[in-house]
Structures are given as structure tokens and as C-alpha cells.
MIZA-613855 format. One record per atom (N, C-alpha, C, O): residue number from 1; atom name; x, y, z. Coordinates in steps of 0.05 Angstrom, whole numbers. Example, Ala and Ser with C-alpha at 12.3 -4.5 7.8 and 13.67 -1.06 7.14 Angstrom:
BEGIN
+-----+----+--------+--------+--------+
|   k |  a |      X |      Y |      Z |
+-----+----+--------+--------+--------+
|   1 |  N |    264 |   -114 |    156 |
|   1 | CA |    246 |    -90 |    156 |
|   1 |  C |    264 |    -66 |    156 |
|   1 |  O |    285 |    -66 |    169 |
|   2 |  N |    257 |    -45 |    142 |
|   2 | CA |    273 |    -21 |    143 |
|   2 |  C |    258 |      1 |    157 |
|   2 |  O |    268 |     23 |    161 |
+-----+----+--------+--------+--------+
END
This chain:
BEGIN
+-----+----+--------+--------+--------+
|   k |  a |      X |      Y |      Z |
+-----+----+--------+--------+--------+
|   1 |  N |   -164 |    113 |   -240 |
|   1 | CA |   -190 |    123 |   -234 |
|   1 |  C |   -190 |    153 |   -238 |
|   1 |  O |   -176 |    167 |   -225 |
|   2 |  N |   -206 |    161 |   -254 |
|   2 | CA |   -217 |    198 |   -256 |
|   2 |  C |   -244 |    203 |   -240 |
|   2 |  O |   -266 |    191 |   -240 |
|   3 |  N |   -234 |    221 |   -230 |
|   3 | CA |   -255 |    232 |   -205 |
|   3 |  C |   -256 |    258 |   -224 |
|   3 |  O |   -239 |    268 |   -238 |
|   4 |  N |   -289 |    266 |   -219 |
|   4 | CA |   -301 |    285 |   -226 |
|   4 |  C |   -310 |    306 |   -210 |
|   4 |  O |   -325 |    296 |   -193 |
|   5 |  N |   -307 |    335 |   -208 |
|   5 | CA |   -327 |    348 |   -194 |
|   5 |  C |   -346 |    355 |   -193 |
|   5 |  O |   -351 |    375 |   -206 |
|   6 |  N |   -366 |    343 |   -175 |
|   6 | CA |   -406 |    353 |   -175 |
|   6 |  C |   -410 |    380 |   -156 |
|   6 |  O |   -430 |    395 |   -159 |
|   7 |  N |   -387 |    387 |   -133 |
|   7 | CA |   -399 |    403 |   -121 |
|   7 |  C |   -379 |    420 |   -104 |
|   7 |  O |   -370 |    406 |    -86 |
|   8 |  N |   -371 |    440 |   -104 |
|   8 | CA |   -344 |    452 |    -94 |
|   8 |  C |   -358 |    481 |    -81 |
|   8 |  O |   -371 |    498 |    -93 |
|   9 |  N |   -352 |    480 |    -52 |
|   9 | CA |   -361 |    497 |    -30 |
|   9 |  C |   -342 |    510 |    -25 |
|   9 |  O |   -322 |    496 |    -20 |
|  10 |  N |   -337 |    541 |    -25 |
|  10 | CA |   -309 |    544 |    -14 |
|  10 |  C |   -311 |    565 |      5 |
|  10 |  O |   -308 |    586 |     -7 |
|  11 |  N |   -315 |    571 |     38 |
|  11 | CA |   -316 |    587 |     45 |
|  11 |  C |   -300 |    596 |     60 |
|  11 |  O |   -305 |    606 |     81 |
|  12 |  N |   -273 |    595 |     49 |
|  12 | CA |   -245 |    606 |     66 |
|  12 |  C |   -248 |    630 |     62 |
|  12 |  O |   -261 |    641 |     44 |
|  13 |  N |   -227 |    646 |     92 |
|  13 | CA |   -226 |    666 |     86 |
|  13 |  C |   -207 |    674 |     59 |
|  13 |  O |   -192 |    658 |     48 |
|  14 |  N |   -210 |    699 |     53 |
|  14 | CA |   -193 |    711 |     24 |
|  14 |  C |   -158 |    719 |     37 |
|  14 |  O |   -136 |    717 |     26 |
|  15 |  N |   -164 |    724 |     55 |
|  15 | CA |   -142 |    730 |     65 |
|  15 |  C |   -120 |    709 |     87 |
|  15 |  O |   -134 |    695 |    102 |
|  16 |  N |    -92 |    705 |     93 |
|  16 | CA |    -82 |    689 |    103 |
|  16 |  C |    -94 |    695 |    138 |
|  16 |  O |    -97 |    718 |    144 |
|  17 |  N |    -99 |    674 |    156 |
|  17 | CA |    -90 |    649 |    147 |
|  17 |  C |   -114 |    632 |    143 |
|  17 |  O |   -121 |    611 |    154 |
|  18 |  N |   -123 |    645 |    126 |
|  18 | CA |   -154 |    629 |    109 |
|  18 |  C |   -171 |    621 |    127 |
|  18 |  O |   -179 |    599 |    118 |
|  19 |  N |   -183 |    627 |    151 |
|  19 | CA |   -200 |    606 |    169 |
|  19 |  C |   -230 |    600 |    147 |
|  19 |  O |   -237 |    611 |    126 |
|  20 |  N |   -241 |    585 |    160 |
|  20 | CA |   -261 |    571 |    145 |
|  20 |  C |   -269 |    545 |    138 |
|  20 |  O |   -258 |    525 |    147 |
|  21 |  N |   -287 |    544 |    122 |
|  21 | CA |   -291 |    513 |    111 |
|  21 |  C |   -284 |    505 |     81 |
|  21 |  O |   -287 |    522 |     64 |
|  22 |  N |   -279 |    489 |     76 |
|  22 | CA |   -285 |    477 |     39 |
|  22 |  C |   -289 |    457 |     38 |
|  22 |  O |   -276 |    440 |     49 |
|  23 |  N |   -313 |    452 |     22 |
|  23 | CA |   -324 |    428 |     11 |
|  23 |  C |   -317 |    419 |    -15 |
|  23 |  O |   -317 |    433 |    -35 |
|  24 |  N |   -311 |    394 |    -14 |
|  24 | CA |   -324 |    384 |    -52 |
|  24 |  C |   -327 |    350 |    -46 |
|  24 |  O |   -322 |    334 |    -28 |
|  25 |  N |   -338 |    349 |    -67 |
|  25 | CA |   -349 |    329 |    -74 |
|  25 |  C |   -345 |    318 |    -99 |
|  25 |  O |   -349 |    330 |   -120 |
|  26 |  N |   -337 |    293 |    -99 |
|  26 | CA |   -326 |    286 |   -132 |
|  26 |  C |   -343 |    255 |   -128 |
|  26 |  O |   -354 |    244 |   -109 |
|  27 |  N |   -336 |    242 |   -166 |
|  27 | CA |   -350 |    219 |   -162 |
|  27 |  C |   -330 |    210 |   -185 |
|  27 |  O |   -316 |    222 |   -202 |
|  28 |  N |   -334 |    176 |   -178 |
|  28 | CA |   -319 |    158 |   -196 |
|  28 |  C |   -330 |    140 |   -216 |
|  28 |  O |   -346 |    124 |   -206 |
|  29 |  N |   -325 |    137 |   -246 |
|  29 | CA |   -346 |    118 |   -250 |
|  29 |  C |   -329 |     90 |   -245 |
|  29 |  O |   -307 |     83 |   -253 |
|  30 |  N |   -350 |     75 |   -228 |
|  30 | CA |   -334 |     46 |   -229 |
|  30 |  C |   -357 |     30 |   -234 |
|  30 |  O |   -379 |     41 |   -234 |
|  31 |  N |   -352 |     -6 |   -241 |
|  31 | CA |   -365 |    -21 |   -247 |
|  31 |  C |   -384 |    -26 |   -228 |
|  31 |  O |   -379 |    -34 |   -205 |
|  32 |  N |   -409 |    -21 |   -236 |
|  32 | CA |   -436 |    -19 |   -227 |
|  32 |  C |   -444 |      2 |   -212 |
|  32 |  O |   -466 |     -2 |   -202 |
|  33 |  N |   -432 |     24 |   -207 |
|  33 | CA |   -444 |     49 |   -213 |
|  33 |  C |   -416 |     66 |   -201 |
|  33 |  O |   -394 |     65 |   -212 |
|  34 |  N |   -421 |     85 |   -171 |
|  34 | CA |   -401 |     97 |   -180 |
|  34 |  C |   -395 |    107 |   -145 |
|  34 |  O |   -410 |    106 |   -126 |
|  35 |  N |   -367 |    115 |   -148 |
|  35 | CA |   -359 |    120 |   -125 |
|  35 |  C |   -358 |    146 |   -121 |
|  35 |  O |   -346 |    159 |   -137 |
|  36 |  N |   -375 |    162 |    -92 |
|  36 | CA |   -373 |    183 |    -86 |
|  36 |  C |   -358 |    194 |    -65 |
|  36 |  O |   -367 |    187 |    -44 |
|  37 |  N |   -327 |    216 |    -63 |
|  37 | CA |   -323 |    223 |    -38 |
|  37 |  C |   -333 |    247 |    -34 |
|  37 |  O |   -345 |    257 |    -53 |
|  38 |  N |   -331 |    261 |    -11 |
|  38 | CA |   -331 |    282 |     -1 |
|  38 |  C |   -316 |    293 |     20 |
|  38 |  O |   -320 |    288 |     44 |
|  39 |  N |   -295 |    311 |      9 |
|  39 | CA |   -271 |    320 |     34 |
|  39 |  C |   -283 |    355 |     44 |
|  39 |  O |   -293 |    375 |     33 |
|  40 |  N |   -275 |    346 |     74 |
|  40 | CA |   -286 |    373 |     88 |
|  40 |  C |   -260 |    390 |     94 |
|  40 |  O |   -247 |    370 |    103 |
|  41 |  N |   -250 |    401 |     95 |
|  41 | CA |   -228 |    415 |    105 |
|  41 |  C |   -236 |    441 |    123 |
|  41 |  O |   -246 |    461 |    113 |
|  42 |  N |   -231 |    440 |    154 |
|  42 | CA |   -238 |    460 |    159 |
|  42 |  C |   -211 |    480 |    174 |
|  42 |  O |   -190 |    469 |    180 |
|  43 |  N |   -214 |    502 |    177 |
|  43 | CA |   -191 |    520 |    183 |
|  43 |  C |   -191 |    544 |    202 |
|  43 |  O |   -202 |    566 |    198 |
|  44 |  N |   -181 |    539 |    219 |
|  44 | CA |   -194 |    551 |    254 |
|  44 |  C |   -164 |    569 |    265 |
|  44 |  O |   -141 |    561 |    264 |
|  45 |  N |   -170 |    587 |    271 |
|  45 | CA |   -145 |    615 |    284 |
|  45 |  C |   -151 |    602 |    311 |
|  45 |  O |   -171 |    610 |    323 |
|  46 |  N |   -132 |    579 |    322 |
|  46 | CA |   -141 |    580 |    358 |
|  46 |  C |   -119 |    596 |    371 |
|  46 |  O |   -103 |    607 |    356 |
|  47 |  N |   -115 |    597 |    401 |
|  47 | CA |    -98 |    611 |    413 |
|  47 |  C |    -96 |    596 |    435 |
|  47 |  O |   -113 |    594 |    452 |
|  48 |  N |    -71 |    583 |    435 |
|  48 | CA |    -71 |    557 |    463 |
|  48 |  C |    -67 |    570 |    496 |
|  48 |  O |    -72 |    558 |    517 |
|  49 |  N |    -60 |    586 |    495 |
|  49 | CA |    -62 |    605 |    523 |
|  49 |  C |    -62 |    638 |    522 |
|  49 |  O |    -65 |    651 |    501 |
|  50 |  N |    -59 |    646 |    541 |
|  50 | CA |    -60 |    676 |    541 |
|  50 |  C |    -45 |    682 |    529 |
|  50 |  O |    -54 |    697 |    511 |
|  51 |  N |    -19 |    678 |    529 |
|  51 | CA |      8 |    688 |    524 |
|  51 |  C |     21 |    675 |    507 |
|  51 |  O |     46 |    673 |    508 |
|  52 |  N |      2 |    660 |    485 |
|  52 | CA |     22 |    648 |    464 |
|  52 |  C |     13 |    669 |    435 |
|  52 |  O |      6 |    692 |    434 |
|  53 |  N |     17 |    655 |    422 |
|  53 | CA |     20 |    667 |    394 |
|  53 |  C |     -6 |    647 |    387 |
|  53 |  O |    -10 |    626 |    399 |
|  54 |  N |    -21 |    656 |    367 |
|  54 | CA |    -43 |    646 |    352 |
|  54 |  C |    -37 |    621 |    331 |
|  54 |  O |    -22 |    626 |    312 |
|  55 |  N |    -45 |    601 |    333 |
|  55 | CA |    -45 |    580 |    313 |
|  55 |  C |    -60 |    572 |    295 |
|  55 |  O |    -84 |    571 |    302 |
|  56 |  N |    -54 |    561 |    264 |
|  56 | CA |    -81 |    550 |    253 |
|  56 |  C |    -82 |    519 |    262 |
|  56 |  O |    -64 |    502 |    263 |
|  57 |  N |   -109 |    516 |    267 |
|  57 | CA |   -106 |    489 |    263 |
|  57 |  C |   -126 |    480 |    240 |
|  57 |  O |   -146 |    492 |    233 |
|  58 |  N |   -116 |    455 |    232 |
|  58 | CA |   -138 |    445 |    205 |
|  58 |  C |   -145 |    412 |    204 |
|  58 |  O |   -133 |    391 |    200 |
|  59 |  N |   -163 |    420 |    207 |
|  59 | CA |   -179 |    388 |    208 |
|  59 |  C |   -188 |    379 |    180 |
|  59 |  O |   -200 |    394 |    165 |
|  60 |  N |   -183 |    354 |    175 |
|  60 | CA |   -186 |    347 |    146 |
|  60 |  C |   -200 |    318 |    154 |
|  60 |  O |   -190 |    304 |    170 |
|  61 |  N |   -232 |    309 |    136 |
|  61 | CA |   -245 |    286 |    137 |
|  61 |  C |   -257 |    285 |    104 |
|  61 |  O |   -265 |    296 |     83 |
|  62 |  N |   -249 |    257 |    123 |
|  62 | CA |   -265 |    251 |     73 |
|  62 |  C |   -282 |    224 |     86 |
|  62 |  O |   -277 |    206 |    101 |
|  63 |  N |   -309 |    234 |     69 |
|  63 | CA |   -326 |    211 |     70 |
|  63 |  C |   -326 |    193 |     39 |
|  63 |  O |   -321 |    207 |     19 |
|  64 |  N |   -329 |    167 |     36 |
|  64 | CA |   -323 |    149 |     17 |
|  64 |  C |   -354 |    134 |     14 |
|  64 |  O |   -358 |    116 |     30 |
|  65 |  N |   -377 |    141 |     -7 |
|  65 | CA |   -391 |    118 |    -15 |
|  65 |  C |   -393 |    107 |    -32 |
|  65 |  O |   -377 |    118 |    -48 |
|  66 |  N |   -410 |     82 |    -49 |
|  66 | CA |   -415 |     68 |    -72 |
|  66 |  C |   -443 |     70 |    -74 |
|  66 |  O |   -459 |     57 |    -60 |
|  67 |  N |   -451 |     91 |    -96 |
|  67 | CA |   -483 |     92 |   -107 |
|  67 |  C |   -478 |     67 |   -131 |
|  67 |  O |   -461 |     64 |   -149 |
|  68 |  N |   -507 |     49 |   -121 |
|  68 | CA |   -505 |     24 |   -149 |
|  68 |  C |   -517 |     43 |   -174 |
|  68 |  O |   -536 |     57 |   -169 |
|  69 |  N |   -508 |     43 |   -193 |
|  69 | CA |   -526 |     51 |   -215 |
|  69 |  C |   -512 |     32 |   -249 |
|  69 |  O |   -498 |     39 |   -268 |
|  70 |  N |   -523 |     13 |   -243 |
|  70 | CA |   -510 |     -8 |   -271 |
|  70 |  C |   -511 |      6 |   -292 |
|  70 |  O |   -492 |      3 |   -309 |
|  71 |  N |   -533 |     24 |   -298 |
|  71 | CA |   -537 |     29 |   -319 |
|  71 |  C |   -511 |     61 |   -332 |
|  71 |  O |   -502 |     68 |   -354 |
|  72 |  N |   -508 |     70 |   -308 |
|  72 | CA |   -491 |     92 |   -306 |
|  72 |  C |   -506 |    116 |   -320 |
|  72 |  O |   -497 |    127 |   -341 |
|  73 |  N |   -529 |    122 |   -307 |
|  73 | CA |   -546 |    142 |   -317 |
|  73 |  C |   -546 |    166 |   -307 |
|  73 |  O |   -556 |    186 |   -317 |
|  74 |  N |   -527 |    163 |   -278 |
|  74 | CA |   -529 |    190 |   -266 |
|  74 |  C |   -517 |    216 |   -278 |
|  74 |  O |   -495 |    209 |   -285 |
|  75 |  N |   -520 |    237 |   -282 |
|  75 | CA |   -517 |    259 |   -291 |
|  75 |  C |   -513 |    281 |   -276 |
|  75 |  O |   -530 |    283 |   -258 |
|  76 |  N |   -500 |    295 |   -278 |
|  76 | CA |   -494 |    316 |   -258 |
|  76 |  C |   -513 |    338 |   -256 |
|  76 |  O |   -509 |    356 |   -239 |
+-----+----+--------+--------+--------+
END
């Protein structure tokens, strides 16, 4: 399967340790139309008490759907 990209968000920071978000969005062609994901990655400086040291933490979710399109007309 080749996944394509339709849509790439990127709003990390430039510098370490990157907090922020990134998006993308890709699509697959499969039989009778086509499969779309979308992975969120997000990236957060927390600090678990007073007196610790700062951590990243990173949450990662991917959404999975099937647009029908038999004809395979969609276009980016």
C-alpha cells in the first residue's frame, strides 16, 4: 500500500525539545475508493513536581477512514 500526502501541519517548536503539534494526513488508493489517516502528534514541556527536572511528554493518535469513491476521482 502507498500512502500519499494531502496535508502536512507542522507546528513544533524550531528548537529542542520541540513542544507543539503536527499534523498530516495521507490517503490510500484501495478498491472502491480510498483510505484516509490522520496522525496528530502532540509535544508538551510538563514538570511533575516542584523539584524535578522538566519532561517531554508526547501523545501520538491516528485516525483511520474509508471514503467510497469507485470511480477514484478524488484529486488532491
Amino acid at each position: 500500500m502507498q500512502w500519499q500526502t494531502i496535508e502536512l501541519l507542522n507546528q513544533l517548536a524550531p528548537a529542542p525539545p520541540n513542544p507543539g503539534s503536527w499534523i498530516r494526513t495521507d490517503r490510500a488508493q484501495v478498491p472502491g475508493g480510498w483510505l484516509v489517516r490522520t496522525v496528530l502528534v502532540k509535544r508538551d514541556v510538563v514538570q511533575v513536581s516542584p523539584t524535578a527536572t522538566s519532561e517531554l511528554e508526547v501523545d501520538t493518535s491516528v485516525a483511520l477512514a474509508f471514503v467510497p469513491d469507485p470511480a477514484l476521482v478524488w484529486r488532491p
